[in-house]
NUTOR-801913 format. One record per atom (N, C-alpha, C, O, CB): residue number from 0; atom name; z, y, x. Coordinates in Angstrom, 3 decimals. Glycine has a CB too. Layout:
+-----+------+----------+----------+----------+
! seq ! atom !       zz !       yy !       xx !
+-----+------+----------+----------+----------+
! NUM !   CA !        Z !        Y !        X !
...
+-----+------+----------+----------+----------+
! end
This chain:
+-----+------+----------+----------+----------+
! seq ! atom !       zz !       yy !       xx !
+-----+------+----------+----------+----------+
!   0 !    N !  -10.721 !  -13.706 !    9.210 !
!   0 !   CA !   -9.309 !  -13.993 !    9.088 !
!   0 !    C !   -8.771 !  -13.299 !    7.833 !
!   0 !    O !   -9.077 !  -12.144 !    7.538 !
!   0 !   CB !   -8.539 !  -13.537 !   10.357 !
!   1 !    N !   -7.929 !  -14.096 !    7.093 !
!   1 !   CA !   -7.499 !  -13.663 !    5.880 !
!   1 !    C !   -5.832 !  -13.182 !    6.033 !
!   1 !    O !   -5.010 !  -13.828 !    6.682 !
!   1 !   CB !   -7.776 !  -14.893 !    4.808 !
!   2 !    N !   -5.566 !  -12.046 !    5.372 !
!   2 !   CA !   -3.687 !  -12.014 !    5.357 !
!   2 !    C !   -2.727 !  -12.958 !    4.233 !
!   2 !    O !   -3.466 !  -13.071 !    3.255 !
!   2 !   CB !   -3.166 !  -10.263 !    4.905 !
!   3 !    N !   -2.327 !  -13.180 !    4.142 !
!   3 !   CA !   -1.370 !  -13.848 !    3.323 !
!   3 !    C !   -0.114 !  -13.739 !    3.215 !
!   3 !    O !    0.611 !  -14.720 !    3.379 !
!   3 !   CB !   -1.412 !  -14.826 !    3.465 !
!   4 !    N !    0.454 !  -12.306 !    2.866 !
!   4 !   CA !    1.933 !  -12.218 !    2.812 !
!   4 !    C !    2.950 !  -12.974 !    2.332 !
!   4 !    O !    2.818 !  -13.530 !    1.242 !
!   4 !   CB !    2.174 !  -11.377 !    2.338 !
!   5 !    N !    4.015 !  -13.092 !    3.013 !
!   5 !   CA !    4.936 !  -13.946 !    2.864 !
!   5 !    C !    6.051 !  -13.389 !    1.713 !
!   5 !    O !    6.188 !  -12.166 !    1.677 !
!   5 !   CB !    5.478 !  -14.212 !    4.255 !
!   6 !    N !    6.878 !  -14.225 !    0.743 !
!   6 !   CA !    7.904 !  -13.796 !   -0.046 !
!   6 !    C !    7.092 !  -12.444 !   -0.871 !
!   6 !    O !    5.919 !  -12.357 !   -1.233 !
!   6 !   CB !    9.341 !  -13.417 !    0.963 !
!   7 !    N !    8.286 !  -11.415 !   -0.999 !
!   7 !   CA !    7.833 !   -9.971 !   -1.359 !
!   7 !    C !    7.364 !   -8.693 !   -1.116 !
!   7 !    O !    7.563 !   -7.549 !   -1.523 !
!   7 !   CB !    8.303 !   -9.679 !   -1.637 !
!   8 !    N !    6.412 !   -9.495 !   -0.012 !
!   8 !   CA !    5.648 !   -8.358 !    0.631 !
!   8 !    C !    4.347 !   -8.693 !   -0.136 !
!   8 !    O !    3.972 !   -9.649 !   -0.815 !
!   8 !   CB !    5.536 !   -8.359 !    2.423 !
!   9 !    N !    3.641 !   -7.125 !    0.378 !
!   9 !   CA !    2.219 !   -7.107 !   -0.498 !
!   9 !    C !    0.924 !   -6.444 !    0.973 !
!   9 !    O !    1.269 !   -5.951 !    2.046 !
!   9 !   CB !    2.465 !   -5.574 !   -2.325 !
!  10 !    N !   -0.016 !   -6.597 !    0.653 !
!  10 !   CA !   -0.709 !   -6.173 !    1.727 !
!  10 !    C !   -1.301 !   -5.360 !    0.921 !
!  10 !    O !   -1.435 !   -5.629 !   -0.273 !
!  10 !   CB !   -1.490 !   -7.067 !    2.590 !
!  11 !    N !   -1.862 !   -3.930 !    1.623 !
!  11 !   CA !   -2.035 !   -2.841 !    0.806 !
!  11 !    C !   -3.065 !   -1.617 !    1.180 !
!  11 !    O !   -2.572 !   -0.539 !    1.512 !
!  11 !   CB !   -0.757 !   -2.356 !    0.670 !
!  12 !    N !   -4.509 !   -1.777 !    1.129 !
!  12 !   CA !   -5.908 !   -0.810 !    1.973 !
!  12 !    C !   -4.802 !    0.765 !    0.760 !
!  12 !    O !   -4.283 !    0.984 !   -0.334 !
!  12 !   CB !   -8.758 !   -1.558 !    1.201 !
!  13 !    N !   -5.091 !    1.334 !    2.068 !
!  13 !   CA !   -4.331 !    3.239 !    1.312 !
!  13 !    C !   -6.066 !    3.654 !    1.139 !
!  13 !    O !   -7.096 !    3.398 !    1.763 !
!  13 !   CB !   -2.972 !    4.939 !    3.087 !
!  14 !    N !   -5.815 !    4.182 !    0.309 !
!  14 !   CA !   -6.706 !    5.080 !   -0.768 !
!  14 !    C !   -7.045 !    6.397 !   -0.400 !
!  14 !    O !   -6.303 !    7.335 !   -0.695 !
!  14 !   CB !   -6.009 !    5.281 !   -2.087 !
!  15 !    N !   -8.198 !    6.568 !    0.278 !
!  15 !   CA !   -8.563 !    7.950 !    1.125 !
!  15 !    C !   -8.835 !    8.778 !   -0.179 !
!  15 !    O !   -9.253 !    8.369 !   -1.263 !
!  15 !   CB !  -10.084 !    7.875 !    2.354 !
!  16 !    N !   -8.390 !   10.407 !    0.314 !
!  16 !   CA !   -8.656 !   11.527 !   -1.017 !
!  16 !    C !   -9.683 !   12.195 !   -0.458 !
!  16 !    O !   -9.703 !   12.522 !    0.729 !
!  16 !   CB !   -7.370 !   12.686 !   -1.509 !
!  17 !    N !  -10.741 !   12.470 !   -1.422 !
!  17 !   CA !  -12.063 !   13.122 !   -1.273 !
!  17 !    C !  -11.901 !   14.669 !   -0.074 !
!  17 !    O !  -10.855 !   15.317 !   -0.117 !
!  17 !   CB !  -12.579 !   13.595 !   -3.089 !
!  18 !    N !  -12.805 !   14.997 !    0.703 !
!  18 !   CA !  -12.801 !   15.981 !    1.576 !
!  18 !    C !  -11.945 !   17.350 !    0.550 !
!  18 !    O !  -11.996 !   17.660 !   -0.640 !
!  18 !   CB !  -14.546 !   16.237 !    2.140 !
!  19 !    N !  -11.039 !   18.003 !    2.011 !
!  19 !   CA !   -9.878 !   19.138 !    1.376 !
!  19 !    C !  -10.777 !   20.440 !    1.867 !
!  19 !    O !  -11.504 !   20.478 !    2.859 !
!  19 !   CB !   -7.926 !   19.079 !    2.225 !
!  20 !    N !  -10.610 !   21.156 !    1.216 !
!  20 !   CA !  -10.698 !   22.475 !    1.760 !
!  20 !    C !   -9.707 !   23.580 !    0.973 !
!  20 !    O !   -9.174 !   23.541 !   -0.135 !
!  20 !   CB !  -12.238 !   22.900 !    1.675 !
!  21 !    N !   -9.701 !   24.419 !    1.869 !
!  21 !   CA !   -8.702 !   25.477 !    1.158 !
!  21 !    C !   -9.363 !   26.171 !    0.559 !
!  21 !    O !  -10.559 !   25.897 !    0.658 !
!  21 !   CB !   -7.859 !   26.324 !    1.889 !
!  22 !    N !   -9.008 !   27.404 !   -0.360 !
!  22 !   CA !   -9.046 !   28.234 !   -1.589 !
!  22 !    C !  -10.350 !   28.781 !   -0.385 !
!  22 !    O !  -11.537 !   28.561 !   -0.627 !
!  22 !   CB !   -7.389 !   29.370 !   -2.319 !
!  23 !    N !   -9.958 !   29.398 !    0.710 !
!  23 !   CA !  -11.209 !   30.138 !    1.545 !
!  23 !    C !  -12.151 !   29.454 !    1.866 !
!  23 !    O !  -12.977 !   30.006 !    2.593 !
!  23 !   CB !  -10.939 !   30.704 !    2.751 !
!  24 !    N !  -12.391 !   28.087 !    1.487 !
!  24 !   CA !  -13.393 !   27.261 !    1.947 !
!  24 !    C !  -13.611 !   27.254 !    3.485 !
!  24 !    O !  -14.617 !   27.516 !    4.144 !
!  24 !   CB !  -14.582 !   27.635 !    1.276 !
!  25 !    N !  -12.265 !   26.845 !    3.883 !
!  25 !   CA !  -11.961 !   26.263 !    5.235 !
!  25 !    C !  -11.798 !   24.820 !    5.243 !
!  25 !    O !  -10.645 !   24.391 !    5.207 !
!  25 !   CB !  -10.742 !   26.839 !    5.800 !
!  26 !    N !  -12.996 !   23.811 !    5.292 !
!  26 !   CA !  -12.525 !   21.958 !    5.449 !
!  26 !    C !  -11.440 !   21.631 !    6.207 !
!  26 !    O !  -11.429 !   22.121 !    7.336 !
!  26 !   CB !  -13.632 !   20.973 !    6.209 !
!  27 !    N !  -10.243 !   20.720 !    5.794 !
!  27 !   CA !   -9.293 !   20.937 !    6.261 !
!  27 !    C !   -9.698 !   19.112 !    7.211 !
!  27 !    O !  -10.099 !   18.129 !    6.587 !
!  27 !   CB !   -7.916 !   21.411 !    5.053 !
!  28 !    N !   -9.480 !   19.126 !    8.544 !
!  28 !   CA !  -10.043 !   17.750 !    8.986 !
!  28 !    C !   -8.824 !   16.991 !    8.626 !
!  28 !    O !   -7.643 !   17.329 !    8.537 !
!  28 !   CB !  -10.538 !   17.575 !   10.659 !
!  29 !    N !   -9.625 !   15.544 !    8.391 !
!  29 !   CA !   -8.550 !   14.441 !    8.434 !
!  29 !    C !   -7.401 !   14.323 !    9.673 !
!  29 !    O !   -6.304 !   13.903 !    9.305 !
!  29 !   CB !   -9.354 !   13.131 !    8.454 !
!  30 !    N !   -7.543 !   14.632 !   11.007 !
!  30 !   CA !   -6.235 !   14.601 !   11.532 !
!  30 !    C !   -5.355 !   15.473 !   11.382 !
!  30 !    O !   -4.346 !   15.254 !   12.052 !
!  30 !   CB !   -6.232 !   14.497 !   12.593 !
!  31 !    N !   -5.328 !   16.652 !   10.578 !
!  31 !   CA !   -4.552 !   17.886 !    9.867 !
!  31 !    C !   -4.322 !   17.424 !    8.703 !
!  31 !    O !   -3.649 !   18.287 !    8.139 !
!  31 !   CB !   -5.265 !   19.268 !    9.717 !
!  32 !    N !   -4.526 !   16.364 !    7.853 !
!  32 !   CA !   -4.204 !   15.980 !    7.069 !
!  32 !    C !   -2.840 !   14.927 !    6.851 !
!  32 !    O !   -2.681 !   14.077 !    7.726 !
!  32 !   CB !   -5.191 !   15.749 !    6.848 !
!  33 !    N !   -1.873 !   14.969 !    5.723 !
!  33 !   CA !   -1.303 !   13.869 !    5.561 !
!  33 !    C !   -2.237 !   12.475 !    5.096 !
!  33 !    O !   -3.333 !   12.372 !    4.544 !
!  33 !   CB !   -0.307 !   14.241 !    4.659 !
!  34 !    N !   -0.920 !   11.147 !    5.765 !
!  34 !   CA !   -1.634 !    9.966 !    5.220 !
!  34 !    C !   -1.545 !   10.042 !    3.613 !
!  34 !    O !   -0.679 !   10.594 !    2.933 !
!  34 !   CB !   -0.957 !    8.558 !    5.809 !
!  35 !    N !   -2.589 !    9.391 !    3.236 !
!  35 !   CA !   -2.254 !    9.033 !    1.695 !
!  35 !    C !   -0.806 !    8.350 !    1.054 !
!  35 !    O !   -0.207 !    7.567 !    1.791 !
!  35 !   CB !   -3.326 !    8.022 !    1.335 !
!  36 !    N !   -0.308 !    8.603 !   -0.141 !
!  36 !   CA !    1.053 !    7.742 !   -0.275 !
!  36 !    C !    0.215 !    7.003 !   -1.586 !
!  36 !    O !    0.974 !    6.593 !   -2.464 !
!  36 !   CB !    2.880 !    8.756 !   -0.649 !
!  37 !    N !   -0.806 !    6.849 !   -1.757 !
!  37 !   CA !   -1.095 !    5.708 !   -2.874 !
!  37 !    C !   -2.298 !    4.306 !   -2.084 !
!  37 !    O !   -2.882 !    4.367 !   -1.002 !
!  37 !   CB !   -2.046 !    6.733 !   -4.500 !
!  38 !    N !   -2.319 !    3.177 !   -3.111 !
!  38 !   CA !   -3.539 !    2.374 !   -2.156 !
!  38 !    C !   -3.562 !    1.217 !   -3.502 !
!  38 !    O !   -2.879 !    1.025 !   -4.509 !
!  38 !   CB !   -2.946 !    1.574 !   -0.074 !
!  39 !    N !   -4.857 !    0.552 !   -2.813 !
!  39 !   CA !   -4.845 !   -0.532 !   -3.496 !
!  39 !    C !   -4.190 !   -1.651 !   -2.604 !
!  39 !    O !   -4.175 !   -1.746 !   -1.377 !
!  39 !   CB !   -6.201 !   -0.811 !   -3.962 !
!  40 !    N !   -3.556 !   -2.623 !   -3.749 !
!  40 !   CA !   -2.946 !   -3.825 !   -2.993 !
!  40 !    C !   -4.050 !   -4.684 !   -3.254 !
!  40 !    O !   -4.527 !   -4.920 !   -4.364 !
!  40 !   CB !   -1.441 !   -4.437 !   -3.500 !
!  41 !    N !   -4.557 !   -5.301 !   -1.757 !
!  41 !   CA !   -5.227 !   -6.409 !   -1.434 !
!  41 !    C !   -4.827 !   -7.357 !   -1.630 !
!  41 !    O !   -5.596 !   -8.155 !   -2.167 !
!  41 !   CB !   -5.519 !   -6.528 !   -0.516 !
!  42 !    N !   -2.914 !   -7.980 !   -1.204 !
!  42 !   CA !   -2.806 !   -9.456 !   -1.552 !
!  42 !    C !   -1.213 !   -9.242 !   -1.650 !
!  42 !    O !   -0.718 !   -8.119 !   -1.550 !
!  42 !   CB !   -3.478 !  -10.728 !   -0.312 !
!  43 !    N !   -0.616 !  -10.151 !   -1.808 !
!  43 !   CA !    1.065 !  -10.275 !   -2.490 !
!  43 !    C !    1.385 !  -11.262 !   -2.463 !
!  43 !    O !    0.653 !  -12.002 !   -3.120 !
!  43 !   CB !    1.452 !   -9.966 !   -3.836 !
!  44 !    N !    2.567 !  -11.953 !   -1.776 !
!  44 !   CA !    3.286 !  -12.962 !   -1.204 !
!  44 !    C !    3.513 !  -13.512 !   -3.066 !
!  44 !    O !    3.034 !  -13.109 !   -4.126 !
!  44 !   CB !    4.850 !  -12.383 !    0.032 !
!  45 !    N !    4.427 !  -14.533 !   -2.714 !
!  45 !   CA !    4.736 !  -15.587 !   -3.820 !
!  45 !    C !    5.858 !  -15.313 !   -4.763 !
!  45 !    O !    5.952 !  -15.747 !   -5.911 !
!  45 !   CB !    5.060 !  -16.889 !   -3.200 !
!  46 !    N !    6.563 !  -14.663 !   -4.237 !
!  46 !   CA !    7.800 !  -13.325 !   -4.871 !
!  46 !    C !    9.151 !  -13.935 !   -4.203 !
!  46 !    O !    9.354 !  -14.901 !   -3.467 !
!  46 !   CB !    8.067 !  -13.216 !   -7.084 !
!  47 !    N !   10.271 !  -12.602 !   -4.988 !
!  47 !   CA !   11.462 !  -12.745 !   -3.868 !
!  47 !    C !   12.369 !  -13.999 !   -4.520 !
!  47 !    O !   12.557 !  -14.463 !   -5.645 !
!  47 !   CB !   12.520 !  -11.104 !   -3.674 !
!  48 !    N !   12.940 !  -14.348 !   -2.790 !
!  48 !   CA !   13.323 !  -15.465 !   -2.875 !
!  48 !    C !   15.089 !  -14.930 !   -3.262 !
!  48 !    O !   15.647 !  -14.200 !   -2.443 !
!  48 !   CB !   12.864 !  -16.389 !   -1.445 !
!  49 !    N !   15.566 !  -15.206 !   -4.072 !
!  49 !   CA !   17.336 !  -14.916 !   -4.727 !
!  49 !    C !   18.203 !  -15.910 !   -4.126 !
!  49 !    O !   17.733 !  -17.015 !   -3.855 !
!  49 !   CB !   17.594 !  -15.166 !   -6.596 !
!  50 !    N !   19.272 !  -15.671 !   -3.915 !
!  50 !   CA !   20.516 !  -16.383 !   -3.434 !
!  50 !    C !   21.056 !  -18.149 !   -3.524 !
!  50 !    O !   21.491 !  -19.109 !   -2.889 !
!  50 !   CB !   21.462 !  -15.615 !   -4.168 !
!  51 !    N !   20.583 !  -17.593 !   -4.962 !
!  51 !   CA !   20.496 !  -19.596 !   -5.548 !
!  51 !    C !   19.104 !  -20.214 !   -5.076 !
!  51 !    O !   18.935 !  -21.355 !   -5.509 !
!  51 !   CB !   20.438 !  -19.900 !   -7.730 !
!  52 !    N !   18.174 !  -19.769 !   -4.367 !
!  52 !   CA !   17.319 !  -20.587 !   -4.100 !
!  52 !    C !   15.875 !  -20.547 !   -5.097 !
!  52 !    O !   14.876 !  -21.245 !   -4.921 !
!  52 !   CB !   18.083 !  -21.796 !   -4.118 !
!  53 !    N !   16.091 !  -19.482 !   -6.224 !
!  53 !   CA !   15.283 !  -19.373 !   -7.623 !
!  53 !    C !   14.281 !  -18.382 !   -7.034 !
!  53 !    O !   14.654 !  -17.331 !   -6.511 !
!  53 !   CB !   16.213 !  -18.753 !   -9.140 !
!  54 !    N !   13.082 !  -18.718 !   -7.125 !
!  54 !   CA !   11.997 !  -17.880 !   -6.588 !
!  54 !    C !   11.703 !  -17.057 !   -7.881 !
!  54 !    O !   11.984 !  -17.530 !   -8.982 !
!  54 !   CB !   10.652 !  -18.758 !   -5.961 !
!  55 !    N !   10.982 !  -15.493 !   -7.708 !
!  55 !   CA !   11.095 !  -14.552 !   -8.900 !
!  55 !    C !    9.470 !  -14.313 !   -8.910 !
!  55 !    O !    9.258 !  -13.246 !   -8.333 !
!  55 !   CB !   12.200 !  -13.017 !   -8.666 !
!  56 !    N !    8.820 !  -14.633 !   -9.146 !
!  56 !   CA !    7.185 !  -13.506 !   -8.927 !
!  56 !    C !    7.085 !  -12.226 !   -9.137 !
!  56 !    O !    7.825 !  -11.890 !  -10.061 !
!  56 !   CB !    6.009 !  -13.770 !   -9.844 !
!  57 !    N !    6.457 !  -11.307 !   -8.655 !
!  57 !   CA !    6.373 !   -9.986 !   -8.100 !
!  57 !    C !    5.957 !   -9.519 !   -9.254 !
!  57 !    O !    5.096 !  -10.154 !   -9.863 !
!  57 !   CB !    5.511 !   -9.678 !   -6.863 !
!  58 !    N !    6.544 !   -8.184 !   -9.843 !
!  58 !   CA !    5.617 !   -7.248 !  -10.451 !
!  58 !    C !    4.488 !   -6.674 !  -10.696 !
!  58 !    O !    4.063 !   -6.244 !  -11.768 !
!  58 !   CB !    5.770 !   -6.760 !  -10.358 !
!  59 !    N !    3.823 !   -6.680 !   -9.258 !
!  59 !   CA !    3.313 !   -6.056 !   -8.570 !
!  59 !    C !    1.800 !   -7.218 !   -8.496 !
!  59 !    O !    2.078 !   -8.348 !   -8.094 !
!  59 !   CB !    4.333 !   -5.658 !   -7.325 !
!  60 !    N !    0.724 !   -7.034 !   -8.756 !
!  60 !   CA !   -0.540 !   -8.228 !   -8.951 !
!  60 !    C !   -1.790 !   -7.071 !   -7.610 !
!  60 !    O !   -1.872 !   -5.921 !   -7.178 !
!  60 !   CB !   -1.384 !   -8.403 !  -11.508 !
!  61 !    N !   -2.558 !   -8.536 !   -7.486 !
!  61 !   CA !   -3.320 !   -7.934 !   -6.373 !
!  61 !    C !   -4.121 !   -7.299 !   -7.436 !
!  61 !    O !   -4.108 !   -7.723 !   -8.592 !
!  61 !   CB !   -4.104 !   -8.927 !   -5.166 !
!  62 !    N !   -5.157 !   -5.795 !   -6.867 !
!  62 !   CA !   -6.111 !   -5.064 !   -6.889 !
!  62 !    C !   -4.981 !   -3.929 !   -7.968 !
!  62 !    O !   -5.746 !   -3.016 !   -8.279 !
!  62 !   CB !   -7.708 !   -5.877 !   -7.430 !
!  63 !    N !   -4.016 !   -3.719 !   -8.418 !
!  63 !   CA !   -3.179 !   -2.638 !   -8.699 !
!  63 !    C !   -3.550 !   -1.875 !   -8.008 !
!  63 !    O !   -4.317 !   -2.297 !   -7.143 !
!  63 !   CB !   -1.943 !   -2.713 !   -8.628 !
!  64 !    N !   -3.128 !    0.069 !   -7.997 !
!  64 !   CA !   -3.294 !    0.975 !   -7.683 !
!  64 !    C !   -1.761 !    1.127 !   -7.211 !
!  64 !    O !   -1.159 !    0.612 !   -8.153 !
!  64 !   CB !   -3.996 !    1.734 !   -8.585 !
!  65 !    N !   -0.847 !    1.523 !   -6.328 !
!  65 !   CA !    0.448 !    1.811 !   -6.504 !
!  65 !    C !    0.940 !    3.212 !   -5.651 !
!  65 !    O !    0.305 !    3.338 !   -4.604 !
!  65 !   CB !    1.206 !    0.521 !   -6.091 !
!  66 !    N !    1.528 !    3.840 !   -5.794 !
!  66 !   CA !    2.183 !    4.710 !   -5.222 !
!  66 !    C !    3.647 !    4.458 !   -4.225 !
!  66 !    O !    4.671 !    3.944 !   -4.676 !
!  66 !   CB !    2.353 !    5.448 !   -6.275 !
!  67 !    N !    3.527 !    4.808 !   -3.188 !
!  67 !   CA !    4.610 !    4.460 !   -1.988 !
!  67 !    C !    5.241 !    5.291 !   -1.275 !
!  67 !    O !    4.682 !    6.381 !   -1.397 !
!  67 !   CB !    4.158 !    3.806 !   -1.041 !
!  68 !    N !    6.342 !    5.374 !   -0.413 !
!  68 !   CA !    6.945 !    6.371 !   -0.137 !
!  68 !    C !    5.746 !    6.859 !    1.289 !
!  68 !    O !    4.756 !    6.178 !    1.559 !
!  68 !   CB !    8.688 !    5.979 !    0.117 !
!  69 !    N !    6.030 !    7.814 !    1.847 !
!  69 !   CA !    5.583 !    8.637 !    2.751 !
!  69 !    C !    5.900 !    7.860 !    4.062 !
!  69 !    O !    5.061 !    7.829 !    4.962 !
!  69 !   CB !    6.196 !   10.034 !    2.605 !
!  70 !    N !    7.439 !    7.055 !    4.217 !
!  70 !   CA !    7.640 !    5.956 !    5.563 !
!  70 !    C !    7.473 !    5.108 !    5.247 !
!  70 !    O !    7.750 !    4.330 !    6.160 !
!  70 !   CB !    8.712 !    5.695 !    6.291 !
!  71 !    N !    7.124 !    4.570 !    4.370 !
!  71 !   CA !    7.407 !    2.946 !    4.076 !
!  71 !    C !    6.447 !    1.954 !    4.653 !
!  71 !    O !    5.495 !    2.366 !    5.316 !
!  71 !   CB !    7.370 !    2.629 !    2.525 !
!  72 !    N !    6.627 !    0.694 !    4.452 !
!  72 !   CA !    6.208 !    0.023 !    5.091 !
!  72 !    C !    5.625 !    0.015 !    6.707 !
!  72 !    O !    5.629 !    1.032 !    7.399 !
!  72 !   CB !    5.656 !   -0.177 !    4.353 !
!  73 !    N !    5.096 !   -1.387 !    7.205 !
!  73 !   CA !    4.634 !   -1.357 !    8.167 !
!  73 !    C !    2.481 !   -0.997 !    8.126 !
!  73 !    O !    1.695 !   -1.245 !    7.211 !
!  73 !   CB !    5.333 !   -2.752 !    8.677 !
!  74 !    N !    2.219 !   -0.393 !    9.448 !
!  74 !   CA !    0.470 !   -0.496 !    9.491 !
!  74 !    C !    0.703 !   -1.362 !   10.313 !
!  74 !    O !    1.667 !   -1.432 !   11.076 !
!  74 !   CB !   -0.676 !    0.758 !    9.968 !
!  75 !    N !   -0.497 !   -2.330 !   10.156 !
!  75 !   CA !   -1.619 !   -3.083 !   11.049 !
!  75 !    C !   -2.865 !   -2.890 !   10.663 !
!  75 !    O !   -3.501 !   -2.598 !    9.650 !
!  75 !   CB !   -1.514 !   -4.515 !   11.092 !
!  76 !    N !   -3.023 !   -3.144 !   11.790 !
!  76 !   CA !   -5.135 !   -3.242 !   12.075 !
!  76 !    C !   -6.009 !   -4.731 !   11.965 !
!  76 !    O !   -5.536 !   -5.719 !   12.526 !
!  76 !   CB !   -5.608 !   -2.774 !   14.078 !
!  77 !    N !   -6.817 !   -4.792 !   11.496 !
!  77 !   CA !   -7.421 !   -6.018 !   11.241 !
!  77 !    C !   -8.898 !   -6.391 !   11.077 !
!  77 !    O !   -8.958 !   -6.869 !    9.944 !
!  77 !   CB !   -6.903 !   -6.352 !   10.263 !
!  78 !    N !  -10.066 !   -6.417 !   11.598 !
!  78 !   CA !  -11.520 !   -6.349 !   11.383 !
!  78 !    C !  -11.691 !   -5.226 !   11.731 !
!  78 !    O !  -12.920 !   -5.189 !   11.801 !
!  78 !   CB !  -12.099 !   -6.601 !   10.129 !
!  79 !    N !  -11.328 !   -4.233 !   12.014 !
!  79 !   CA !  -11.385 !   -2.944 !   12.027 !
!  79 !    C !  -10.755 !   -1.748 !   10.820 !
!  79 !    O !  -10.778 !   -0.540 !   10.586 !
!  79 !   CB !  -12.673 !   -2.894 !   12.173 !
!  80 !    N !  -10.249 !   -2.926 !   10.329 !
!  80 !   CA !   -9.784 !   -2.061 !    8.897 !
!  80 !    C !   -7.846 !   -1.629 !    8.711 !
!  80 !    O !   -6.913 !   -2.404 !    8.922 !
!  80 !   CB !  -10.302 !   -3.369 !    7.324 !
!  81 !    N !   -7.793 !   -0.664 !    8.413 !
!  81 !   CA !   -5.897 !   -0.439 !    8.788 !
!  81 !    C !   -5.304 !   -0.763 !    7.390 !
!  81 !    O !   -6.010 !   -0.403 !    6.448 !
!  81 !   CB !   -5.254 !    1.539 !    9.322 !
!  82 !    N !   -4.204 !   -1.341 !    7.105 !
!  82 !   CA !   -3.712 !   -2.059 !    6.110 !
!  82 !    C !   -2.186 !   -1.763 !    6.248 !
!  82 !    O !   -1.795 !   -1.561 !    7.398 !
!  82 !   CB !   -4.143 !   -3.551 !    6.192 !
!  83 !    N !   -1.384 !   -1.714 !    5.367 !
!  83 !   CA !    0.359 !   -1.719 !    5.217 !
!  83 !    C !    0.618 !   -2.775 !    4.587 !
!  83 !    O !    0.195 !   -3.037 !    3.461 !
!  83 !   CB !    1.118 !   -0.533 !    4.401 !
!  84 !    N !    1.466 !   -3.595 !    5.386 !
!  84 !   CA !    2.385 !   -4.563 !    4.798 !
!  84 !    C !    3.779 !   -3.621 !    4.312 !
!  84 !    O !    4.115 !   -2.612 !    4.931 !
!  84 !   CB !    2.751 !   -5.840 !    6.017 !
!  85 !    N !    4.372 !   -4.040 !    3.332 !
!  85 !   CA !    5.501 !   -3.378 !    2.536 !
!  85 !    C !    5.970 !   -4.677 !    1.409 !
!  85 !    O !    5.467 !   -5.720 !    0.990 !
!  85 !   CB !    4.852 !   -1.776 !    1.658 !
!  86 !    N !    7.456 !   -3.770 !    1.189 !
!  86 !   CA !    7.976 !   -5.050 !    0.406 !
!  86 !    C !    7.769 !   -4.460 !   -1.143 !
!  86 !    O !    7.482 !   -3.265 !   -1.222 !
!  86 !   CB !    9.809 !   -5.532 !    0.824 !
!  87 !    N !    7.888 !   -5.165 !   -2.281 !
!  87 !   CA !    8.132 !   -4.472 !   -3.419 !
!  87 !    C !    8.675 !   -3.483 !   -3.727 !
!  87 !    O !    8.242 !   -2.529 !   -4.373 !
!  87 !   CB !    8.508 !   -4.930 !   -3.977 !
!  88 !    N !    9.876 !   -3.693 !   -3.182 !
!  88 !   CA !   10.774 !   -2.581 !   -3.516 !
!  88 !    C !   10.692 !   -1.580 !   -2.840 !
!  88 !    O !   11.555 !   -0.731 !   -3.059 !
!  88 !   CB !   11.961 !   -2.829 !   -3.494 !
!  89 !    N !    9.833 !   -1.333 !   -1.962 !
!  89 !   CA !    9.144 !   -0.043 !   -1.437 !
!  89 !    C !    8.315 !    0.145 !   -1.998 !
!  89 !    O !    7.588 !    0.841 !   -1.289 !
!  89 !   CB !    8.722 !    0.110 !   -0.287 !
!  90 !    N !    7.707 !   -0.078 !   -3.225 !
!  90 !   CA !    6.622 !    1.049 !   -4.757 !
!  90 !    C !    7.293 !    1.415 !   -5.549 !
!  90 !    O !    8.091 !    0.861 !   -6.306 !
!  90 !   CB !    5.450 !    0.392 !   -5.871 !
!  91 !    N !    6.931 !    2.564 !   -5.373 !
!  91 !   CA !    7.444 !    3.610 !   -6.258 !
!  91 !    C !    7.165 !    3.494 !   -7.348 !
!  91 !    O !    8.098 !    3.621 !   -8.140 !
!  91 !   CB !    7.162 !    4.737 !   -6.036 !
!  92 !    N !    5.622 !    3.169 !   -7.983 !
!  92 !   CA !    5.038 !    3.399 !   -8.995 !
!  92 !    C !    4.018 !    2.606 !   -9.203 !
!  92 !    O !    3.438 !    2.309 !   -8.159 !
!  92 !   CB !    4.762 !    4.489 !   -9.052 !
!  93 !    N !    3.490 !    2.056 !  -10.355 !
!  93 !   CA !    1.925 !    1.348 !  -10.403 !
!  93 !    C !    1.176 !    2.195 !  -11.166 !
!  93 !    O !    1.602 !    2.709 !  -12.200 !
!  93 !   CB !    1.780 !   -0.187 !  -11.098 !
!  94 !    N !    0.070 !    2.373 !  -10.713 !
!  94 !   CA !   -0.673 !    3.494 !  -11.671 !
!  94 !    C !   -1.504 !    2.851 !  -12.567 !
!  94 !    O !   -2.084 !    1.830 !  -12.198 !
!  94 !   CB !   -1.590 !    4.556 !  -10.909 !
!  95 !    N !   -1.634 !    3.216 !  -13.511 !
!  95 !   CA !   -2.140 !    2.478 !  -14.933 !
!  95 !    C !   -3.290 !    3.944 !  -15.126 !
!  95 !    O !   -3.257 !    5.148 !  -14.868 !
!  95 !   CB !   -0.507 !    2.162 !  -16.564 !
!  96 !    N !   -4.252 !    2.952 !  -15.737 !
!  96 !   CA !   -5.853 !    3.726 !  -15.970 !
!  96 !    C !   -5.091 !    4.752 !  -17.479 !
!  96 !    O !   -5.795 !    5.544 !  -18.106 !
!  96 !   CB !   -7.716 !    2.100 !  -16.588 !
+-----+------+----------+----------+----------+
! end
């Protein structure tokens, strides 16, 4: 099964950060951890739809890197894999190489 976001939403795998440990070399586990606020976007609706009816295309292109707020968007689960739907205007940032 494939996602296919609608309008200006984007579908979005978050970007796990390499194992933490503290300065004492204590591993800090992933459920003591925060979620990630960056990910790659998997897929991106057709863009936002404006008042007059004029469709806009998204900024925002699949396989980008982006940065997001800490609440934003929604999770779902899918194959076994956890994913955020979010709208554009919930990225903060696109990260450029």
């Amino acid at each position: 099964m494939q996602l296919r976001p609608l309008y200006d939403r984007l579908v979005v795998k978050r970007i796990e950060e390499a194992e933490e440990k503290t300065p004492g070399g204590i591993v800090i586990p992933d459920s003591a951890k925060e979620k990630p606020q960056q990910g790659e976007v998997i897929a991106v609706g057709q863009g936002k739809r404006l008042d007059d009816g004029k469709l806009v295309p998204l900024e925002v292109k699949k396989g980008d890197r982006i940065l997001f707020g800490k609440y934003s968007g929604n999770e779902i689960k899918m194959n076994g894999e956890e994913y955020l739907i979010l709208r554009e205007d919930e990225v903060l940032a696109i990260l450029e190489k």
